[in-house]
N, C-alpha and C positions, 0 to 999 in steps of 0.2 A: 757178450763174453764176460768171463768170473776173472777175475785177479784170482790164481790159487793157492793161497799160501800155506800151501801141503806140497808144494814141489820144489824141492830145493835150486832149479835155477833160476824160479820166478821170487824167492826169496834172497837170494844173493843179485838177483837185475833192480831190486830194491831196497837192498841194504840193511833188509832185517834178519833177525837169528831167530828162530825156532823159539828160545827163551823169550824172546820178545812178544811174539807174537801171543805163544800161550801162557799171558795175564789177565788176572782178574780186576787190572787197574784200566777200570771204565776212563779217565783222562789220556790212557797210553794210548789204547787200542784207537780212541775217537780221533786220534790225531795224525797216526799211519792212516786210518780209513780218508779223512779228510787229503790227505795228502795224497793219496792215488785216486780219490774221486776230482780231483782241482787236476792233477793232472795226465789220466788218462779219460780223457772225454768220452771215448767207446765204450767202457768200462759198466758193466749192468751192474758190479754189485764184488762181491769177497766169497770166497769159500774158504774155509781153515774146519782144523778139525776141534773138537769136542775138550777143554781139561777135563772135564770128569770122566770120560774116555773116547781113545784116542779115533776108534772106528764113529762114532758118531761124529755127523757131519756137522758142520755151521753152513749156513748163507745170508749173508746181510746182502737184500738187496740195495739199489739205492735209487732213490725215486725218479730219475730221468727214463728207468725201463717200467715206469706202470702199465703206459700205452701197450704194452708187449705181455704183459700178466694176465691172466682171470683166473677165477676163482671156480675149482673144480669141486671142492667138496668143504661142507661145513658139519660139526656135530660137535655137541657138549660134551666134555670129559665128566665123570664122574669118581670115584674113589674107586667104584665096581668097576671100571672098565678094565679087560687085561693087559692094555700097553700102560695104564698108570699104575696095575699092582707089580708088574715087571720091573718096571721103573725107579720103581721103590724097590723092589727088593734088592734090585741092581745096587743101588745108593745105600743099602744098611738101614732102610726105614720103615720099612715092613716084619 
C-alpha cells in the first residue's frame, strides 16, 4: 500500500498541506517520509505528484517492499531518446 499524498483526506489524516508537501527542501520532505514510514508499518512507499508538473507522478518506495519489487525493464537514456527530448522541451531546455 502508498501513502497518497494527492488525496486530500489522506493529507489532512496526516496533518500536512499540499504546500508542504510540494517542496523542494530535501530536510522537509525526509522527515514527513520518516515520519509515516516509523509509523505506518504496512506502508510500501509515498506517492505525491511531480512540482514541475502536476500530472507527473512521484513514488518513493521504501525498502521494507523490495521483497515484493522486480525489475521489469532496464535501458540507457540517451539525449536521442524521445522521452528525454520531450522532457526537455517540456522544461524549456531543448
Amino acid at each position: 500500500m502508498l501513502v497518497d499524498l494527492d488525496e486530500p483526506t489522506v493529507l489532512e489524516i496526516e496533518s500536512l498541506r499540499p504546500s508542504v508537501v510540494a517542496t523542494g527542501r530535501r530536510k522537509v520532505t525526509q522527515s514527513y517520509a520518516r515520519d509515516i514510514f516509523e509509523r505506518r508499518r504496512e506502508t510500501a512507499g509515498l506517492r505525491w505528484w511531480s512540482m514541475l508538473e502536476a500530472h507527473w507522478i512521484n513514488v518513493t518506495l521504501f525498502d521494507r517492499c523490495l521483497h515484493a519489487v522486480s525489475l521489469t525493464d532496464v535501458h540507457e537514456l540517451t539525449v536521442d531518446d524521445d522521452v528525454v527530448i520531450e522532457a526537455g522541451t517540456f522544461l524549456g531546455l531543448a
